[in-house]
Predicted model as a PDB file, atoms N, CA, C, CB and O in Angstrom, pLDDT in the B-factor column:
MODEL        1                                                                  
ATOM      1  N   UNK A   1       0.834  -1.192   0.000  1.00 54.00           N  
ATOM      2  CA  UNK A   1       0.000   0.000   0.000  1.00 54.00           C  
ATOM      3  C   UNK A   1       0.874   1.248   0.000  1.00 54.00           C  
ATOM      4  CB  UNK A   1      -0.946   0.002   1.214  1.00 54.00           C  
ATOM      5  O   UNK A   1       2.063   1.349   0.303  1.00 54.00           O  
ATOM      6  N   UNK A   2       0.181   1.993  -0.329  1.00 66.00           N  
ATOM      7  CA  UNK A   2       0.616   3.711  -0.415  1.00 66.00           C  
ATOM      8  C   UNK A   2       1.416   4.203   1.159  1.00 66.00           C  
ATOM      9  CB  UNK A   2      -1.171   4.860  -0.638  1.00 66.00           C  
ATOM     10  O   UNK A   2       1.152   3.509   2.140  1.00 66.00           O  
ATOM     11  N   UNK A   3       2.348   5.366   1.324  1.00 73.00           N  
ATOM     12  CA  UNK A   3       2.774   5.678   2.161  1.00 73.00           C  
ATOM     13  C   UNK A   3       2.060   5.627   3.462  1.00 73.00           C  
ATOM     14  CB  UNK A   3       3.141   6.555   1.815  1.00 73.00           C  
ATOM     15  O   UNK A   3       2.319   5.048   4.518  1.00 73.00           O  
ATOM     16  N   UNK A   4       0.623   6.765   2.903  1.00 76.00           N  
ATOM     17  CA  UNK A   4      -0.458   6.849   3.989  1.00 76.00           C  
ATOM     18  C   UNK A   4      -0.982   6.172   4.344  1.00 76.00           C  
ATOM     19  CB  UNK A   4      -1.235   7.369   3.961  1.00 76.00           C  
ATOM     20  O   UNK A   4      -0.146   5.373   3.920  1.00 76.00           O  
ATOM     21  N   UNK A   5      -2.064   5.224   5.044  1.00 83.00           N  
ATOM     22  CA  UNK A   5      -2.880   4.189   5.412  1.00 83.00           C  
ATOM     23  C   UNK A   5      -3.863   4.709   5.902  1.00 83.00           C  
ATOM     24  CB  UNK A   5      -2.405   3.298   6.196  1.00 83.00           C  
ATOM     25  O   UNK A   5      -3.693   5.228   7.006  1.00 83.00           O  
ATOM     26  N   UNK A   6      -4.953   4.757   5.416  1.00 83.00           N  
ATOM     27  CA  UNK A   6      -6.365   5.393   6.625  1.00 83.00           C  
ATOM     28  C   UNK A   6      -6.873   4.476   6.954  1.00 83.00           C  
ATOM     29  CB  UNK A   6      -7.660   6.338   6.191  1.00 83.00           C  
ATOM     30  O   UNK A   6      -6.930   3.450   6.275  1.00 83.00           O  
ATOM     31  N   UNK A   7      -7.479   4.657   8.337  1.00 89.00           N  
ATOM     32  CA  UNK A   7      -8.733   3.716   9.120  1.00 89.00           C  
ATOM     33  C   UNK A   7     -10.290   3.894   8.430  1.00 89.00           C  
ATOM     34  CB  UNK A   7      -8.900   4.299  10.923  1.00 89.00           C  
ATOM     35  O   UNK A   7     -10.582   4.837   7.693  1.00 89.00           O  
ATOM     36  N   UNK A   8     -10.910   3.170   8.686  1.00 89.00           N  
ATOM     37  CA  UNK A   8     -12.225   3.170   7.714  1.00 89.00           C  
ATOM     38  C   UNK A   8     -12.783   4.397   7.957  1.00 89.00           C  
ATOM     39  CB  UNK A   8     -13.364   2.005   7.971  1.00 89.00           C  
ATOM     40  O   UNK A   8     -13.404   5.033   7.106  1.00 89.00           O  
ATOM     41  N   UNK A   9     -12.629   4.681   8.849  1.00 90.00           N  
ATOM     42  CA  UNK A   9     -13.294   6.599   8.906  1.00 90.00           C  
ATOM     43  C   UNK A   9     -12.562   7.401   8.483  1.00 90.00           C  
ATOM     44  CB  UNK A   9     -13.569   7.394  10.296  1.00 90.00           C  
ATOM     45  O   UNK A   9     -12.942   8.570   8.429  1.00 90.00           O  
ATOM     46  N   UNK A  10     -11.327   7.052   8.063  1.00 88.00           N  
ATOM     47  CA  UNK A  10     -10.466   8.448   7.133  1.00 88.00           C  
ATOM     48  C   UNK A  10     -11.041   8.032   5.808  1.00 88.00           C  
ATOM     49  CB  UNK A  10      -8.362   8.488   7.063  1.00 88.00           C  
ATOM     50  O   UNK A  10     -11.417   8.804   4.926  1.00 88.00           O  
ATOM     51  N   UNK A  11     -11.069   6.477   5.768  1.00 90.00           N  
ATOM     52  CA  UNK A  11     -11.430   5.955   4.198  1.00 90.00           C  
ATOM     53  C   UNK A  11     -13.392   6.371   3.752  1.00 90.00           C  
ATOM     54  CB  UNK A  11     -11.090   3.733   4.231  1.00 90.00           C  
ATOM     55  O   UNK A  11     -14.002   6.430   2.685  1.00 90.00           O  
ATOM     56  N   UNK A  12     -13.677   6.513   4.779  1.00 91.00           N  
ATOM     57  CA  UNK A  12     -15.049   6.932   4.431  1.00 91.00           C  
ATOM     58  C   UNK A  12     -15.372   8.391   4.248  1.00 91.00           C  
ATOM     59  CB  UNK A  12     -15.903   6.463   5.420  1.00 91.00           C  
ATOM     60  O   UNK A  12     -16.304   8.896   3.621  1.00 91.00           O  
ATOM     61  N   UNK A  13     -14.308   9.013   4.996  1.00 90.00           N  
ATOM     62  CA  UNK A  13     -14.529  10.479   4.608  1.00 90.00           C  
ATOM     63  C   UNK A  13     -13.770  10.862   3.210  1.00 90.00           C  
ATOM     64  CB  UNK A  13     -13.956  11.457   5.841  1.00 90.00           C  
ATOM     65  O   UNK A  13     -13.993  11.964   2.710  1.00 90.00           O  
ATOM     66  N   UNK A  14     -13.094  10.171   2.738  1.00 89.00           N  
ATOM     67  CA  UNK A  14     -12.157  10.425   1.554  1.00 89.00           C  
ATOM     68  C   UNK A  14     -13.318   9.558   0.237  1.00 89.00           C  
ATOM     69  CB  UNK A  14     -10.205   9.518   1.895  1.00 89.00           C  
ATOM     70  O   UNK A  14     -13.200   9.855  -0.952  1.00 89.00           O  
ATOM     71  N   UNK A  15     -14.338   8.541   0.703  1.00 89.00           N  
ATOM     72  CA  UNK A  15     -14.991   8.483  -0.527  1.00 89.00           C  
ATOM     73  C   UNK A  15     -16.733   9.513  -0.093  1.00 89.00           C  
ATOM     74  CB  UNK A  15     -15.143   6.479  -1.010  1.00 89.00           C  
ATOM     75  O   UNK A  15     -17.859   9.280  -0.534  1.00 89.00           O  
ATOM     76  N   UNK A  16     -16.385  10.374   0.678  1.00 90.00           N  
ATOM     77  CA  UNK A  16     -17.618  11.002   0.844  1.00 90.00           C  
ATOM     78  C   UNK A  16     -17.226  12.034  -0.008  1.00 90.00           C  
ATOM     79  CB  UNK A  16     -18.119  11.374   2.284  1.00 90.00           C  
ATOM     80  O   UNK A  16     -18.065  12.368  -0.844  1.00 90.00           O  
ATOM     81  N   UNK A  17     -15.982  12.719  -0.002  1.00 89.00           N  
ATOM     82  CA  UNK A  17     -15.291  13.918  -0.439  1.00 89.00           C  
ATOM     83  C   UNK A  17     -15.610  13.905  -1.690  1.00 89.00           C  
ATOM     84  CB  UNK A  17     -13.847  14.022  -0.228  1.00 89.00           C  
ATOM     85  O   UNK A  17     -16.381  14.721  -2.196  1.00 89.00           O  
ATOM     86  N   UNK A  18     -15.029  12.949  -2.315  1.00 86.00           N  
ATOM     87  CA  UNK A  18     -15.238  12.302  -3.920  1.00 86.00           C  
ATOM     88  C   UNK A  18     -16.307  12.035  -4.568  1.00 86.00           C  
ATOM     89  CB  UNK A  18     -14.773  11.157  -4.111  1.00 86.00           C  
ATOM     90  O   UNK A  18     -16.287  11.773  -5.771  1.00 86.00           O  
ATOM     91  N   UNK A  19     -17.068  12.057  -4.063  1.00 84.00           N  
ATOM     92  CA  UNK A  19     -18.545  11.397  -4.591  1.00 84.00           C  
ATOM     93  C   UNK A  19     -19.487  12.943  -4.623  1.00 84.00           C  
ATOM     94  CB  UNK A  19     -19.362   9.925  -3.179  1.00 84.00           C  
ATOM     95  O   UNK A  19     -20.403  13.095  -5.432  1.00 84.00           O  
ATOM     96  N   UNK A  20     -19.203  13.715  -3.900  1.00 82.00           N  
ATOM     97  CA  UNK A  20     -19.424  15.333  -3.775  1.00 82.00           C  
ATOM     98  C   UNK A  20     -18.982  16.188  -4.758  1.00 82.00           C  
ATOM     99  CB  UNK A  20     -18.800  15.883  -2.647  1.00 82.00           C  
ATOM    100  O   UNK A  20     -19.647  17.008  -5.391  1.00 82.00           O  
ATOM    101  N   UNK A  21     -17.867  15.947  -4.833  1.00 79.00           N  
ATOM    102  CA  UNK A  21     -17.013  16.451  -5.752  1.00 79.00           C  
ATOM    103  C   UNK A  21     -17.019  15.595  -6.919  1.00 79.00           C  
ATOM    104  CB  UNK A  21     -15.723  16.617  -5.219  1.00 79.00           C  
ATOM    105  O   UNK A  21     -16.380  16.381  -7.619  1.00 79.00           O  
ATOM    106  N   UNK A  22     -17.183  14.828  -7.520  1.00 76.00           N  
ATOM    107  CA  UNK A  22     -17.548  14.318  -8.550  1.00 76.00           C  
ATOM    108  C   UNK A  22     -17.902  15.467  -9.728  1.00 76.00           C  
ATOM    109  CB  UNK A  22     -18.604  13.445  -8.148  1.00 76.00           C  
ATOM    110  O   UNK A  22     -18.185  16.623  -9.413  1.00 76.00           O  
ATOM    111  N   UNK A  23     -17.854  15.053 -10.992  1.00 71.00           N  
ATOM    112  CA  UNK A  23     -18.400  15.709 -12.024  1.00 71.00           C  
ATOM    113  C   UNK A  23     -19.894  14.978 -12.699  1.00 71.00           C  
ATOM    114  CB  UNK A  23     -17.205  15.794 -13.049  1.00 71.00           C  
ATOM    115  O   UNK A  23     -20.015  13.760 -12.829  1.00 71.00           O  
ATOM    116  N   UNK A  24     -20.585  15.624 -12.947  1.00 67.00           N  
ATOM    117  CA  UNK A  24     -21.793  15.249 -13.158  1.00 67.00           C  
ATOM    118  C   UNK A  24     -22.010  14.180 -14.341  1.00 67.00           C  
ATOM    119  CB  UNK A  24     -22.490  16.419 -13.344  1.00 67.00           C  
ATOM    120  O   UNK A  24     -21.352  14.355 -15.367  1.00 67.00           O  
ATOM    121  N   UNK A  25     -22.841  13.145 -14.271  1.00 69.00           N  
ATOM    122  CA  UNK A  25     -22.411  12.316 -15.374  1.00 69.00           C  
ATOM    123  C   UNK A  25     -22.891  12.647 -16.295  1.00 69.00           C  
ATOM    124  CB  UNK A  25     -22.564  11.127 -15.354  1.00 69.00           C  
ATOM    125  O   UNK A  25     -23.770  13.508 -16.261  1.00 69.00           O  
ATOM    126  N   UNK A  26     -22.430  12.006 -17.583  1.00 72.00           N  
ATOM    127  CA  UNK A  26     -22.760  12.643 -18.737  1.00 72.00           C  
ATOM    128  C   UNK A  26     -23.722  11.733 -19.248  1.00 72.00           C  
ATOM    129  CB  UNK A  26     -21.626  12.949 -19.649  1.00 72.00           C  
ATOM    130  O   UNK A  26     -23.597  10.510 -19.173  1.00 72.00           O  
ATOM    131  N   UNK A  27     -25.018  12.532 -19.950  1.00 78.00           N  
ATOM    132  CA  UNK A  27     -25.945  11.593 -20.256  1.00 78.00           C  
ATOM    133  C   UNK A  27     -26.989  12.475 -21.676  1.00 78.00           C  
ATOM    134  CB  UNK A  27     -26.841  11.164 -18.614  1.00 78.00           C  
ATOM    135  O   UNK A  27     -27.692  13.432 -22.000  1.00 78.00           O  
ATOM    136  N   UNK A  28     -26.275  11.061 -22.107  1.00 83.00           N  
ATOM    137  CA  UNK A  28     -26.237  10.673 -23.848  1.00 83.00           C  
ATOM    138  C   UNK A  28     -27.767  11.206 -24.215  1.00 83.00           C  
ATOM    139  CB  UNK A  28     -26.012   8.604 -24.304  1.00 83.00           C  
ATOM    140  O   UNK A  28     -27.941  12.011 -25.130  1.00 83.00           O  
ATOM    141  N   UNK A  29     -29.088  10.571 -23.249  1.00 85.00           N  
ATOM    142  CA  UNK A  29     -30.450  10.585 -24.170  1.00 85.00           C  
ATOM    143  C   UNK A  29     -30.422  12.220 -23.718  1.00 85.00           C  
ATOM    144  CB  UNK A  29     -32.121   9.366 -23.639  1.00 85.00           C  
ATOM    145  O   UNK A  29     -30.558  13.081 -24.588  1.00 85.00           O  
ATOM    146  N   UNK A  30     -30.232  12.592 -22.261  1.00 85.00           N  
ATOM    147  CA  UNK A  30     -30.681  14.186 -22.346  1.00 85.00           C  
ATOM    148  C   UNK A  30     -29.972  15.283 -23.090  1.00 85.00           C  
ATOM    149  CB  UNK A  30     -30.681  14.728 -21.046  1.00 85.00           C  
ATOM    150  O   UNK A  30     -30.556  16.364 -23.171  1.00 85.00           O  
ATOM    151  N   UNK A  31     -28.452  15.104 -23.802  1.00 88.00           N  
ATOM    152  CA  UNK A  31     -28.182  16.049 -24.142  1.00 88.00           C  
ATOM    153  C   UNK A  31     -29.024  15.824 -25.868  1.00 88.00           C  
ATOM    154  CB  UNK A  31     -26.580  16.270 -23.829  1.00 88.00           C  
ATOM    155  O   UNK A  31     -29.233  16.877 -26.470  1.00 88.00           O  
ATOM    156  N   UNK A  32     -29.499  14.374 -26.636  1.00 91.00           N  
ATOM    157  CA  UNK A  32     -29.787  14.454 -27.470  1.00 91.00           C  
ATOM    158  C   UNK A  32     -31.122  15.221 -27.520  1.00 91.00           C  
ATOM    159  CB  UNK A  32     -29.600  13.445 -27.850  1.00 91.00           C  
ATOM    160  O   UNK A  32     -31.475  16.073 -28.336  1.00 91.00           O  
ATOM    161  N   UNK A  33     -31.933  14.605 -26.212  1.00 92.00           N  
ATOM    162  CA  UNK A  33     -33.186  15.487 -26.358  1.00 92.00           C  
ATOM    163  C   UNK A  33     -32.911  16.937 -26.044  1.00 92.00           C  
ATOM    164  CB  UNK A  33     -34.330  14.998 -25.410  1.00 92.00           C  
ATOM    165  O   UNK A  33     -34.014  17.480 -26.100  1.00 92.00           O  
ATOM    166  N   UNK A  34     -32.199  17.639 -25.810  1.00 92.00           N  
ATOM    167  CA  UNK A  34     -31.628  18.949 -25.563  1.00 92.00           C  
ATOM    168  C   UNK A  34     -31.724  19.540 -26.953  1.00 92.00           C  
ATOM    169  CB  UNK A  34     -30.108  18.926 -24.941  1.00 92.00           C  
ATOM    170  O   UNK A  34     -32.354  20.560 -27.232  1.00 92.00           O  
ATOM    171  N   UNK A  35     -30.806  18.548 -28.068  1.00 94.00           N  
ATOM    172  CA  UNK A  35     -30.544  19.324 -28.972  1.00 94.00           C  
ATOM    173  C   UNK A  35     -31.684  18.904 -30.129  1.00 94.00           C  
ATOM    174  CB  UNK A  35     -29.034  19.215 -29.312  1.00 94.00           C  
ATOM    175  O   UNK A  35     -32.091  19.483 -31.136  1.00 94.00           O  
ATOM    176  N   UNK A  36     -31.934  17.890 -29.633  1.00 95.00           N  
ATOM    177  CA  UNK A  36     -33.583  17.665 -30.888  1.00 95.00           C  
ATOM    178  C   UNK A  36     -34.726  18.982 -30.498  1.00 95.00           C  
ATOM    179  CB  UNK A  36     -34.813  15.615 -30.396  1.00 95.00           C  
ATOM    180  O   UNK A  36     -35.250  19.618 -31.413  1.00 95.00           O  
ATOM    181  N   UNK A  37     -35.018  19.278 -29.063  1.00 95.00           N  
ATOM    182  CA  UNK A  37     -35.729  20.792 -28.530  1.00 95.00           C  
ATOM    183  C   UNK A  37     -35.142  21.714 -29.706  1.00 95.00           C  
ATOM    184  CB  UNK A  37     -35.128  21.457 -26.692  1.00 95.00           C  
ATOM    185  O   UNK A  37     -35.780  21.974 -30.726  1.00 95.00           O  
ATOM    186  N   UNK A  38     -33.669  22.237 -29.398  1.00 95.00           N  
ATOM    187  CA  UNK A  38     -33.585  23.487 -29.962  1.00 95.00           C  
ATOM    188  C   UNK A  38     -33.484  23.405 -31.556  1.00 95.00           C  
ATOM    189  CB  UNK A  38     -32.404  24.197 -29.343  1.00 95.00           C  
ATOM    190  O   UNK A  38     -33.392  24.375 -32.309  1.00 95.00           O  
ATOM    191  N   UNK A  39     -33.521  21.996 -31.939  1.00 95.00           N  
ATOM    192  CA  UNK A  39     -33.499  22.129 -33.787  1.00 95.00           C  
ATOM    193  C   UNK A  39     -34.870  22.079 -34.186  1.00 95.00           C  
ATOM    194  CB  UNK A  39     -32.661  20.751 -34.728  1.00 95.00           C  
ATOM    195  O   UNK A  39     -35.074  22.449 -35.343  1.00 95.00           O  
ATOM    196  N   UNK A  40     -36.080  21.633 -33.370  1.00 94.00           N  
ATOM    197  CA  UNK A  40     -37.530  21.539 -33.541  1.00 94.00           C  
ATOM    198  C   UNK A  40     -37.628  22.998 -33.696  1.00 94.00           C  
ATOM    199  CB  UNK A  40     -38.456  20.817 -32.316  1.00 94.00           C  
ATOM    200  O   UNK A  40     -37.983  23.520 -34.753  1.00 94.00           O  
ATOM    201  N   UNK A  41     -37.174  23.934 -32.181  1.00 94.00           N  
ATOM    202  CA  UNK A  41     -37.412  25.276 -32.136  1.00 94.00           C  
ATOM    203  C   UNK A  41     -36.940  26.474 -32.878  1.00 94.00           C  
ATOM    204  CB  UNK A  41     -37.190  25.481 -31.174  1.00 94.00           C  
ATOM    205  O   UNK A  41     -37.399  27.614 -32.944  1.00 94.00           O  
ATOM    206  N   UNK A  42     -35.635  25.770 -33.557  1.00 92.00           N  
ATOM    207  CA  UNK A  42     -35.079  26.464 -34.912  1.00 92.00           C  
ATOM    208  C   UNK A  42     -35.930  26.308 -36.069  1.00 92.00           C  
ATOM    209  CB  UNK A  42     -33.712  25.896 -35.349  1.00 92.00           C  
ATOM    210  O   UNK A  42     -36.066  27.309 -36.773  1.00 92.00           O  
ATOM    211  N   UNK A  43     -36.467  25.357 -36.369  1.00 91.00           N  
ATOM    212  CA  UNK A  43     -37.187  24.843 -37.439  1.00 91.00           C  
ATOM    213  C   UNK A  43     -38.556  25.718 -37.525  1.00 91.00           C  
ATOM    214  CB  UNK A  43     -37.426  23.261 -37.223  1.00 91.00           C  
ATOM    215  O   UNK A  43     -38.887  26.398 -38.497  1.00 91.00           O  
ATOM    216  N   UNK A  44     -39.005  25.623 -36.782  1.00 90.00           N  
ATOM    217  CA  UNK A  44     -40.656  26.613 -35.813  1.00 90.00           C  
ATOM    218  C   UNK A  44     -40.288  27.348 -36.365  1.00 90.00           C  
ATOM    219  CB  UNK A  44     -41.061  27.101 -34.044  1.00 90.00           C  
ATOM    220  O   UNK A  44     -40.580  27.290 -37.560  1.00 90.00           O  
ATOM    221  N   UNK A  45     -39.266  28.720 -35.824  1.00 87.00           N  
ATOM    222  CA  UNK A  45     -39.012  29.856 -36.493  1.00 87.00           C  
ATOM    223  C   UNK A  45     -38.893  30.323 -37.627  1.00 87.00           C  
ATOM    224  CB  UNK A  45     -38.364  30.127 -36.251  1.00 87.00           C  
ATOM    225  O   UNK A  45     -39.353  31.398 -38.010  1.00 87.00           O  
ATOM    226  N   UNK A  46     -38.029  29.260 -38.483  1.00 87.00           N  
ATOM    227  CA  UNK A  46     -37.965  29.577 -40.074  1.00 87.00           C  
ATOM    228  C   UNK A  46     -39.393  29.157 -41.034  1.00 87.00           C  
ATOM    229  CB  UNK A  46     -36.589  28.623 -40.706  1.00 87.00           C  
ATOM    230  O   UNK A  46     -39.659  29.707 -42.103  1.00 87.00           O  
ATOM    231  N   UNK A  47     -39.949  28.430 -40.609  1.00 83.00           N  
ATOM    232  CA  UNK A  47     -41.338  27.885 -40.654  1.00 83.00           C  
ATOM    233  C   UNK A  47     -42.228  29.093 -40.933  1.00 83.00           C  
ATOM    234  CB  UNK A  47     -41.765  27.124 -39.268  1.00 83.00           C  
ATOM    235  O   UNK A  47     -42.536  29.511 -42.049  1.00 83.00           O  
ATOM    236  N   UNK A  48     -42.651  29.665 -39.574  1.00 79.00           N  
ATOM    237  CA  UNK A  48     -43.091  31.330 -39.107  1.00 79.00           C  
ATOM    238  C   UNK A  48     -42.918  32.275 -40.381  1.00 79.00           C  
ATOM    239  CB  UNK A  48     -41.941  32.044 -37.742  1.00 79.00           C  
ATOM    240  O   UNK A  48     -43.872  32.737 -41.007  1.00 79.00           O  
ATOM    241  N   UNK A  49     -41.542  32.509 -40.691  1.00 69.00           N  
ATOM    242  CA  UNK A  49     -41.033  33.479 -41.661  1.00 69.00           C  
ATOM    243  C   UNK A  49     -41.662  33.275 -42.600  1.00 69.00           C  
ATOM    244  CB  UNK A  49     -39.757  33.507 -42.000  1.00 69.00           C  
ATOM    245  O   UNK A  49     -41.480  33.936 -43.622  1.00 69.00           O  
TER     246      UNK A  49                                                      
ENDMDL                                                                          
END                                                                             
């Protein structure tokens, strides 16, 4: 193991930290429905004209 060694309560606060701090996951169907919205709502507009 690594230099440091934690006890399960250093190790539980170090995957609490992480899981907080995390980056948000990335997700495939909402950004498609994101961009199917704004090409419907592009479409609307030139439609209008």
């Amino acid at each position: 193991m690594g230099k440091y060694q934690l006890d399960s309560k250093g190790q539980a606060a170090v995957a609490k930290y992480h899981e907080k701090n995390k980056p948000a996951q990335f997700d495939k169907k909402q950004q498609l429905e994101k961009i199917r919205a704004e090409y419907l709502k592009k479409k609307q507009k030139q439609a209008d004209k």
